[in-house]
C-alpha positions as CSV (number, residue, x, y, z in Angstrom):
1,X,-54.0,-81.4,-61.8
2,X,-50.2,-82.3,-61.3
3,X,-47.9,-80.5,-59.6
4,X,-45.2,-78.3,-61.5
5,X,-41.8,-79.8,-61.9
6,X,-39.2,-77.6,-62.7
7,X,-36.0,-79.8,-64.0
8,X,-32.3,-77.9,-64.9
9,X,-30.8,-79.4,-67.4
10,X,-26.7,-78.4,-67.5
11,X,-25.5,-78.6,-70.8
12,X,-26.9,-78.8,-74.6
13,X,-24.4,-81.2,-76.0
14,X,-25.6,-84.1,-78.6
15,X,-27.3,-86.6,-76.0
16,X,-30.0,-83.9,-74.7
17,X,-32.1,-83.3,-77.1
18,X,-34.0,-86.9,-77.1
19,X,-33.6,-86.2,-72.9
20,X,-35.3,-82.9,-73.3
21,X,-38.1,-84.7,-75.8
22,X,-39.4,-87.5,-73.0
23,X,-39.2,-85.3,-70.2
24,X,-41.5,-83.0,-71.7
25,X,-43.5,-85.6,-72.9
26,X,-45.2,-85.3,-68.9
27,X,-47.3,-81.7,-69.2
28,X,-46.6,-81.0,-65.6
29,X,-42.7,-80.8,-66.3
30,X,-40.9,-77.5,-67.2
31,X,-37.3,-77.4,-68.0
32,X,-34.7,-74.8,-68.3
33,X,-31.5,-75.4,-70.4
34,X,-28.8,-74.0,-69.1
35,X,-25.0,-73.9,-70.4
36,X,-22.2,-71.4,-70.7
37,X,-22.9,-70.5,-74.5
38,X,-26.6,-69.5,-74.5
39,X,-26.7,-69.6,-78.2
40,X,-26.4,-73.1,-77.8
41,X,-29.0,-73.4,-75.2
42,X,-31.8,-71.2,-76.8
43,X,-31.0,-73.6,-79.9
44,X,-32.5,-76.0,-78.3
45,X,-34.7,-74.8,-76.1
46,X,-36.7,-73.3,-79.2
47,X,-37.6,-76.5,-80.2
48,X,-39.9,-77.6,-77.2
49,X,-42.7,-76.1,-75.3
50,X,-42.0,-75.6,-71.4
51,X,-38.3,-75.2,-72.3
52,X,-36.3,-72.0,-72.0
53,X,-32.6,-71.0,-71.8
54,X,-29.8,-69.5,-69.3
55,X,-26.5,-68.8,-69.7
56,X,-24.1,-70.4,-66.6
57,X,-20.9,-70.8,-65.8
58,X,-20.6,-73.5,-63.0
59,X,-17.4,-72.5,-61.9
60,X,-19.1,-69.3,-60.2
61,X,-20.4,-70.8,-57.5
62,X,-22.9,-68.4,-56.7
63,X,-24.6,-68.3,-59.9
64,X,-24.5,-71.8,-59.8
65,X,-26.5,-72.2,-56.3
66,X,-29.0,-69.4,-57.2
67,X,-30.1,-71.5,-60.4
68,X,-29.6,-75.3,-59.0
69,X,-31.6,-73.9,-55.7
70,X,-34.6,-72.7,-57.9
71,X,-35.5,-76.2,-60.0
72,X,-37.0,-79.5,-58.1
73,X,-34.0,-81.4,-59.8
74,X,-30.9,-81.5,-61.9
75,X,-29.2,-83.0,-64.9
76,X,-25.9,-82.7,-65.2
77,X,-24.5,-83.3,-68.6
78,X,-21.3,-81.4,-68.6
79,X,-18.0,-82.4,-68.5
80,X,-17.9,-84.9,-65.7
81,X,-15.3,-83.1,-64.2
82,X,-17.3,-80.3,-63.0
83,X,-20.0,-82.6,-61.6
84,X,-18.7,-82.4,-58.2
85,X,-19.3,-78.8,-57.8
86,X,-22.9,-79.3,-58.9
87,X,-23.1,-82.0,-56.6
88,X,-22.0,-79.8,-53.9
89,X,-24.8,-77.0,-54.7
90,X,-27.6,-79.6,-54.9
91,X,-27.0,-81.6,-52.1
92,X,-26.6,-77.8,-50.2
93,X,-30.4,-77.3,-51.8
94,X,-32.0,-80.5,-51.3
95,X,-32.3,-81.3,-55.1
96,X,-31.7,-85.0,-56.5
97,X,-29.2,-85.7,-59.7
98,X,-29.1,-87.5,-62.4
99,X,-25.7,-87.6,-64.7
100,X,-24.9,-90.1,-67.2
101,X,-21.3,-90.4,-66.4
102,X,-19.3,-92.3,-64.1
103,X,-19.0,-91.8,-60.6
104,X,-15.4,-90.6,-59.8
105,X,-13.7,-90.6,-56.6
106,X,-14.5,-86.9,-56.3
107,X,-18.3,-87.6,-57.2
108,X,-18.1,-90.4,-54.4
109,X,-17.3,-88.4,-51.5
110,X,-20.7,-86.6,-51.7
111,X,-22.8,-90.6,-51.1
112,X,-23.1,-89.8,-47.2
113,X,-24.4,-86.3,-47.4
114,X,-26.6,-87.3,-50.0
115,X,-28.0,-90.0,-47.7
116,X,-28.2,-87.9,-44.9
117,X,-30.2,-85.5,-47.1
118,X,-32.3,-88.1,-48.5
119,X,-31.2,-87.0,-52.1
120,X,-30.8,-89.7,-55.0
121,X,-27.8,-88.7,-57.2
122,X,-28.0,-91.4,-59.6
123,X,-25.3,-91.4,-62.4
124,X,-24.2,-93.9,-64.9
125,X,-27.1,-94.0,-66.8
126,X,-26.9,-94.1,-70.5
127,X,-25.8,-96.5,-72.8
128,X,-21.8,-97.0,-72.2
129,X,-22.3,-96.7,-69.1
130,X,-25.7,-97.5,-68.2
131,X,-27.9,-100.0,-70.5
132,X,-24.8,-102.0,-70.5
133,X,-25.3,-102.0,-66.5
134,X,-29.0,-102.7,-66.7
135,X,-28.9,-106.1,-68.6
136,X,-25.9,-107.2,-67.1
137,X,-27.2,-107.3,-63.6
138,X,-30.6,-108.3,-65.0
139,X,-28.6,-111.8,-66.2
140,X,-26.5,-112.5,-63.5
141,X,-29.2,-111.8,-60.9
142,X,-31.1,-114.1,-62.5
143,X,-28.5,-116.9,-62.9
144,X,-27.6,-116.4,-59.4
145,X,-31.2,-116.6,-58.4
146,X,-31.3,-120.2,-59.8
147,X,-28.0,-121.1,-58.1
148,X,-26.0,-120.9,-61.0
149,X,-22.3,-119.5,-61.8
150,X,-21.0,-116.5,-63.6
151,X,-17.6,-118.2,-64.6
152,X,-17.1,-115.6,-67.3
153,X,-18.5,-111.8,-68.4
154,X,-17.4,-110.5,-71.7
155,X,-19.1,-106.9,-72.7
156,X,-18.2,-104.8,-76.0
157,X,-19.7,-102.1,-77.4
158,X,-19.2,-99.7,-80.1
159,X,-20.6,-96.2,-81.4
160,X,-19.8,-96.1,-85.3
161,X,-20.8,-95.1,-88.4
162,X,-23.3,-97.9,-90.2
163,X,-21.4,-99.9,-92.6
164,X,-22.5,-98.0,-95.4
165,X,-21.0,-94.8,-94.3
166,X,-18.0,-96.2,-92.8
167,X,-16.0,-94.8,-96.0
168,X,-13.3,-93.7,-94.9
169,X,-9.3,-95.3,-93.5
170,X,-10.6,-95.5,-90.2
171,X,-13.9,-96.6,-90.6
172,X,-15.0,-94.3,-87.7
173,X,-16.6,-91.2,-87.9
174,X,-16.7,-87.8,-85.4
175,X,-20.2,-86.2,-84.0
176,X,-17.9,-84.5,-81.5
177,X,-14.9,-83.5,-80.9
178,X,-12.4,-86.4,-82.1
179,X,-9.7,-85.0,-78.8
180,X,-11.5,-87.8,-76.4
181,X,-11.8,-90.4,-78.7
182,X,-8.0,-90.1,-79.9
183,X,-7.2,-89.7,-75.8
184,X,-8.9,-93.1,-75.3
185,X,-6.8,-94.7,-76.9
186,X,-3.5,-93.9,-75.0
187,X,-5.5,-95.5,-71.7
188,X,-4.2,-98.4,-70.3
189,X,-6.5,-101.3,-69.9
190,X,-6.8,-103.9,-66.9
191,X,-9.0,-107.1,-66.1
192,X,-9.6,-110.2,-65.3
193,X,-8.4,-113.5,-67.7
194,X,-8.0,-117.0,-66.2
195,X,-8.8,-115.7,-62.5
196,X,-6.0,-113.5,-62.8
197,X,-5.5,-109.7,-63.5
198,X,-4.0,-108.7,-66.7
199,X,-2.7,-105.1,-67.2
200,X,-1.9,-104.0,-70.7
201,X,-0.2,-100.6,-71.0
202,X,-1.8,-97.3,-73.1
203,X,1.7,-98.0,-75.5
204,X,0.7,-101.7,-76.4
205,X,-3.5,-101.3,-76.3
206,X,-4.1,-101.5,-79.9
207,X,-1.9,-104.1,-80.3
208,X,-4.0,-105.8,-78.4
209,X,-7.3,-105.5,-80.4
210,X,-8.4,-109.2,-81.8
211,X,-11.4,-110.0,-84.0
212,X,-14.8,-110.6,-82.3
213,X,-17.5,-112.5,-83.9
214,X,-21.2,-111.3,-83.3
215,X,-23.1,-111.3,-86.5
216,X,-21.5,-112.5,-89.9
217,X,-21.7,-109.3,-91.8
218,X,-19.6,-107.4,-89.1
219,X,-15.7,-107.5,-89.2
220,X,-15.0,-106.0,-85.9
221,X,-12.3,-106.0,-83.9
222,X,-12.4,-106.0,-79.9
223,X,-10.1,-104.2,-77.5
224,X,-10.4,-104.0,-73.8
225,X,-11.6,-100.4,-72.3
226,X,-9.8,-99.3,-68.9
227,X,-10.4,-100.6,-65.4
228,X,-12.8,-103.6,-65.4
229,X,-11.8,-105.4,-61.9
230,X,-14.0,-103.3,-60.1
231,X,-17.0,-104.9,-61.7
232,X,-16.3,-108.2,-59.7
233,X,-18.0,-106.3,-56.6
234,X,-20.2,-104.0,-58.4
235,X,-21.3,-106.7,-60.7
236,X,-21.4,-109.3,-57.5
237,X,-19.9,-111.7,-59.5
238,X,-17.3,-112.8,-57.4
239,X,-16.9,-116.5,-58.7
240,X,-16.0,-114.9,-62.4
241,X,-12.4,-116.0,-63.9
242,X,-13.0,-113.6,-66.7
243,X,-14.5,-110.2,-66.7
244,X,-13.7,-107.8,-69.3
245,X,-15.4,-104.6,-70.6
246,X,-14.5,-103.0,-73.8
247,X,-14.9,-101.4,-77.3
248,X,-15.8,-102.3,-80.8
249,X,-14.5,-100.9,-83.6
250,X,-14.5,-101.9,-87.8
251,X,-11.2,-104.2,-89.0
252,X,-8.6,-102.1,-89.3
253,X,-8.9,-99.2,-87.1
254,X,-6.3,-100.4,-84.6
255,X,-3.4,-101.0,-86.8
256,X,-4.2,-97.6,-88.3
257,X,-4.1,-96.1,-85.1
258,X,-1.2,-98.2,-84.3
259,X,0.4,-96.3,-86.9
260,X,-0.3,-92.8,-85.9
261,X,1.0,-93.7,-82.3
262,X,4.1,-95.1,-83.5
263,X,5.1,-91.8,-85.7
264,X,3.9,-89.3,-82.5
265,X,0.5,-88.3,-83.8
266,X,-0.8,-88.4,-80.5
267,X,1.6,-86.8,-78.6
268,X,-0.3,-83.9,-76.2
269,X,2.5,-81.7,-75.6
270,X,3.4,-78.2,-77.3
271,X,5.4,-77.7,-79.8
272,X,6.4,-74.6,-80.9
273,X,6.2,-75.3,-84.6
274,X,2.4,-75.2,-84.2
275,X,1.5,-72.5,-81.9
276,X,-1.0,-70.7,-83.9
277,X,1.2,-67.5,-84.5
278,X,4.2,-69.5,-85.8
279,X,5.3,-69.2,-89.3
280,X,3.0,-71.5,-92.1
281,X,3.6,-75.4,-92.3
282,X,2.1,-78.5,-94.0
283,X,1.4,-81.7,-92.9
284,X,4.6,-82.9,-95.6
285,X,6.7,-80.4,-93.3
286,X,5.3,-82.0,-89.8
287,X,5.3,-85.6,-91.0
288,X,8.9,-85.0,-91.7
289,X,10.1,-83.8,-88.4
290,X,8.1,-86.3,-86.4
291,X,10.1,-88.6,-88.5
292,X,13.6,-86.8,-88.0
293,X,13.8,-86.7,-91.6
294,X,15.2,-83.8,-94.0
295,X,13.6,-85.6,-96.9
296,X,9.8,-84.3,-96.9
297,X,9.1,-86.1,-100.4
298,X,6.4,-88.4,-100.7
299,X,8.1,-91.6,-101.5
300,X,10.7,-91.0,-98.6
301,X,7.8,-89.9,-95.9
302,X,6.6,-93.2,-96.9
303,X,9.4,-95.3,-96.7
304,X,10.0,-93.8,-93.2
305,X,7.1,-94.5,-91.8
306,X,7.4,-98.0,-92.8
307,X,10.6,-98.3,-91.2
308,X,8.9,-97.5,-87.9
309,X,6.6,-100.5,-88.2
310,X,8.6,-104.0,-87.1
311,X,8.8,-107.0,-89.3
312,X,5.3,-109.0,-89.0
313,X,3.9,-106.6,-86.8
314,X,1.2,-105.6,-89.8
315,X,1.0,-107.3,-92.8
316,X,2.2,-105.4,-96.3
317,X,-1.2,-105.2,-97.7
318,X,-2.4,-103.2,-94.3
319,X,0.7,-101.0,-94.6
320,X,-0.3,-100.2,-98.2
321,X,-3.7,-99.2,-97.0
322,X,-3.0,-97.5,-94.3
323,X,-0.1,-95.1,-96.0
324,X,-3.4,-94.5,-98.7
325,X,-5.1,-93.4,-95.9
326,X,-2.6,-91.0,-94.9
327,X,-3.0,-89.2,-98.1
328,X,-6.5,-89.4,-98.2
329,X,-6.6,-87.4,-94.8
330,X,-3.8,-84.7,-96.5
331,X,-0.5,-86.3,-94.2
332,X,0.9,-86.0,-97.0
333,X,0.0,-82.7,-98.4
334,X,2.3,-79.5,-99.1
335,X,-1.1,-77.0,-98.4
336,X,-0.7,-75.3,-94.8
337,X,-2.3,-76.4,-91.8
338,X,-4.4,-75.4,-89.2
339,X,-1.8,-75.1,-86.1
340,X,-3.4,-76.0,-82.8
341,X,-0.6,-76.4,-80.6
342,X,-0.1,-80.1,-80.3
343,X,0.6,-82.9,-82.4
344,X,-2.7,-84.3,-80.8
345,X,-5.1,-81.3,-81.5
346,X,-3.7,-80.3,-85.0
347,X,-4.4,-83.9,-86.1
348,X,-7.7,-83.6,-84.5
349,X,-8.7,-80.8,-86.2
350,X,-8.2,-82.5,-89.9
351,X,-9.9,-85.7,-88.6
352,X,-13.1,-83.3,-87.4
353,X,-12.9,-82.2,-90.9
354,X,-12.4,-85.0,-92.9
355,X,-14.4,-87.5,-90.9
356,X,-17.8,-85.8,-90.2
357,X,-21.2,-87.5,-90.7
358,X,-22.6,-85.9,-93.7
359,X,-26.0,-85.0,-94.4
360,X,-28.3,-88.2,-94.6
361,X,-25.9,-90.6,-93.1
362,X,-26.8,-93.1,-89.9
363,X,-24.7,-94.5,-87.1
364,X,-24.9,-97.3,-85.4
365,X,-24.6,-98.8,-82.1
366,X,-23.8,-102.4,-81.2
367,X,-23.1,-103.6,-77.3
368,X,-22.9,-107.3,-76.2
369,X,-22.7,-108.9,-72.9
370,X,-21.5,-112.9,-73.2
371,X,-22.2,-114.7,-70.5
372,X,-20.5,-118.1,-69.4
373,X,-22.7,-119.8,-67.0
374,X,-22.4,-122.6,-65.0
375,X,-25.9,-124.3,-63.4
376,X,-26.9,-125.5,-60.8
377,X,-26.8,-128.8,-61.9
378,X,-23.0,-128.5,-63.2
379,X,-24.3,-127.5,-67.0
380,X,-22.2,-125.2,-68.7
381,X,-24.3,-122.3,-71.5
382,X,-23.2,-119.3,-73.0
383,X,-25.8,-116.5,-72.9
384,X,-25.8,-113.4,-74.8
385,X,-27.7,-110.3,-74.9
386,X,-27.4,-108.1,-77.8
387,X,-28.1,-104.4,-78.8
388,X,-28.4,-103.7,-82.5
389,X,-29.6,-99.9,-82.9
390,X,-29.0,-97.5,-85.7
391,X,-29.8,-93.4,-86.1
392,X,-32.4,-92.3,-88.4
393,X,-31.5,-89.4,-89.7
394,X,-32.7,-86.1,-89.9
395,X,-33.7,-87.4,-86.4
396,X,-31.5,-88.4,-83.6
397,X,-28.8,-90.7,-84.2
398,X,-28.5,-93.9,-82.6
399,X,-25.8,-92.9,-80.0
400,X,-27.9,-89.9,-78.7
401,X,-31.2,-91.7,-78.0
402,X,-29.4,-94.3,-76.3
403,X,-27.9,-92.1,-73.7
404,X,-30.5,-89.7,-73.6
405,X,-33.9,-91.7,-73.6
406,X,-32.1,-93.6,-70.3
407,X,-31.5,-90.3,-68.8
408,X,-34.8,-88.9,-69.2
409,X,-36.1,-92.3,-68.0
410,X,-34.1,-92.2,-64.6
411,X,-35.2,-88.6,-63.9
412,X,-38.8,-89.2,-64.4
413,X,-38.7,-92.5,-62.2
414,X,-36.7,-90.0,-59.5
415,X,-39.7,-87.6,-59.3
416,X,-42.3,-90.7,-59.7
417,X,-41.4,-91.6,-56.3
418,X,-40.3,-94.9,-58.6
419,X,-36.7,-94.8,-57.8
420,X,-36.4,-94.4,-53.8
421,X,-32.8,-95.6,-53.0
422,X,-30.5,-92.6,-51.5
423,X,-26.7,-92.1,-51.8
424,X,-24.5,-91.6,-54.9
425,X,-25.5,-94.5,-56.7
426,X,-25.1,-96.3,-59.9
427,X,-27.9,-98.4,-61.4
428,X,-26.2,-102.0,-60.2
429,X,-29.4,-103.0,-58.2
430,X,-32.5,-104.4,-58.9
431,X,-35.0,-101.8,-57.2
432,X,-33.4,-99.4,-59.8
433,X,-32.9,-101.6,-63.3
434,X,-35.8,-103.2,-62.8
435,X,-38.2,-100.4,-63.9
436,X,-35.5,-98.7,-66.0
437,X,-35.5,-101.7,-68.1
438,X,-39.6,-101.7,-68.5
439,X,-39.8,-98.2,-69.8
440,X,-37.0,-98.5,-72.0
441,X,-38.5,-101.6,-73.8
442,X,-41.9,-99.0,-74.5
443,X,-39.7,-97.1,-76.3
444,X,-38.5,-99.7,-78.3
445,X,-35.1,-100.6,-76.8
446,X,-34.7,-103.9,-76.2
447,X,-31.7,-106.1,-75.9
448,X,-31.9,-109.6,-77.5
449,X,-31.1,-111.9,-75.0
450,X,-30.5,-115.7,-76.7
451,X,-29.0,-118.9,-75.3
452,X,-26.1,-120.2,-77.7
């Protein structure tokens, strides 16, 4: 009979549940589900056998040793910036990781302790980032295995609603909270074009966005996604001119967006006309003085935001649409609002309730790596490898079983004995994509890779 396995799982959020599902798929794995709302916990927890719930709060660091030090290993699938204090407790305990986020500076420092306790802490390692990692390695080992050239790495991906339930000005839909999402896109954006780095500041990044062509029936648009220099040495991939990583979204989010940027929409700081005790306000009313105007009628709200936008910077027809927009989401409404503080957050809070998936509606997921190649003979292809994957609704959406199936995957390689390398690591190596990848196609995820 197999040994017990007793696995913590931190956090409840959208992406565990299909991680909780495989892992318990193995009869000798027990898991507990721990986060600081234990309603949220038990929630889940009630759904499997050889699951139960804790409340924690990882801040207390004694609370968090006492449960980290009683489990064989942890996943960590808070907020990524409280993975270094569970770093800290396992690595005290002897306990591997597995986290789907980034590794961050702070996350880094922990690699020689880690080695020196012979601990895995793998991270990165669920869709955006981690299948993206997997099959770009996979190709550009094997090219340079044959002696051949990366001269060029191009990888999008987006998480959206299908097109059939992209109904709405942005053509984007929330399944949690819309803060991040907006926050995005304020980040500045650098990579490689030409052999050369190009910068492109948070202010211009959506001016930026171009159309990119994968299948016929998509009209997306392609914008690049923070830092991707670094992926010349993580990658290996030296000899590449071009390397960019970035995001997908339908035609005519960015110019929408563009809109709400120019006007202030997405400004983070307080104001006191929307602390939550200040006197009632509409949108009309905050739309105004955002716009420095006195005038708070339709027709001149209108007219002033159209003033903002220069000459040729978006067609009429766009501006039309996206002003419709504005009074589809209420911008233009004289009912009060819900105050949260910011510009930011009060304009999240109407796009959480406007834009929600509703009941019977699918998302989708598309990611593509282009490759351009040159052989060893001097031959010059284009290789792509393409992910296609929608939700299926009641059951998990498309977004969550392609960050959690990976995860579940990486932990039950780690206690396999499957996955041996030690450090704080992300999966850029063959000894750890390699047998990612195989389970991952028995579960049906496969990335089409095709020759153009």
């Amino acid at each position: 009979m197999s040994t017990e396995r007793k696995i913590l799982l931190l956090g409840s959020g959208f992406v565990a549940g299909p991680t909780v599902e495989y892992i318990l798929r193995r009869p000798e794995n027990h898991l507990t589900i721990a986060c600081r709302r234990i309603a949220a916990a038990e929630a889940l927890a009630k759904q499997f056998s050889r699951a139960k719930s804790e409340s924690i709060d990882v801040t207390n660091e004694g609370a968090l040793d006492e449960i980290v030090s009683r489990h064989d290993l942890v996943i960590s699938l808070i907020p990524y910036t409280n993975h270094p204090l569970v770093l800290k407790s396992a690595i005290k305990f002897g306990k591997n990781v597995v986290t789907t986020s980034y590794v961050s500076p702070a996350m880094r420092e922990f690699h020689d302790a880690a080695i020196e306790k012979n601990l895995t802490i793998l991270n990165e390692i669920g869709l955006d980032p981690g299948i993206d990692h997997l099959y770009a390695v996979k190709t550009i080992n094997e090219v340079h295995e044959a002696d051949g050239e990366i001269i060029s790495f191009i990888s999008y991906c987006g998480g959206l609603p299908a097109p059939e339930c992209s109904n709405n000005p942005l053509g984007y839909k929330f399944s949690w909270s819309s803060r991040g999402v907006l926050l995005a896109l304020r980040n500045s954006a650098k990579f490689y074009q030409d052999g050369k780095i190009v910068e492109i500041p948070g202010t211009e990044l959506m001016s930026s966005a171009k159309p990119y062509f994968i299948y016929p029936a998509f009209a997306f648009l392609c914008y690049a996604n923070r830092d991707s220099t670094p992926f010349k040495e993580y990658y290996n991939i030296p000899e590449a001119q071009n390397i960019v990583r970035g995001t997908l979204r339908y035609q005519g989010f960015t110019d929408f967006v563009k809109v709400l940027v120019k006007i202030g929409l997405l400004d983070d700081s307080n104001q006191n006309y929307l602390h939550f005790n200040s006197p009632e306000i509409t949108w009309r009313e905050v739309i105004a003085k955002v716009l420095n105007t006195s005038n708070n009628t339709e027709d001149e709200l209108r007219k002033a935001i159209k003033s903002t936008i220069a000459e040729n910077e978006i067609s009429k027809d766009e501006i039309e649409r996206i002003l419709k927009g504005f009074k589809w989401l209420g911008l233009f409404s004289d009912k009060p609002i819900r105050r949260c503080g910011t510009l930011l957050d009060t304009l999240c809070a109407t796009l959480e309730e406007k834009m929600q998936y509703e009941e019977g509606e699918r998302d989708m997921v598309i990611l593509q790596h282009k490759f351009e190649i040159k052989l060893k003979d001097g031959t010059r292809e284009t290789w792509t490898s393409t992910l296609l994957e929608y939700g299926k609704p009641p059951g998990p959406s498309a977004m969550s079983t392609l960050v959690g199936i990976p995860c579940g995957i990486a932990v039950q390689l780690i206690l396999d004995g499957v996955i041996k390398k030690r450090g704080v690591l992300a999966p850029y190596t063959p000894e750890i994509i390699n047998p990612i990848i195989a389970e991952l196609e028995k579960e049906g995820i496969k990335v089409k890779e095709e020759k153009l």
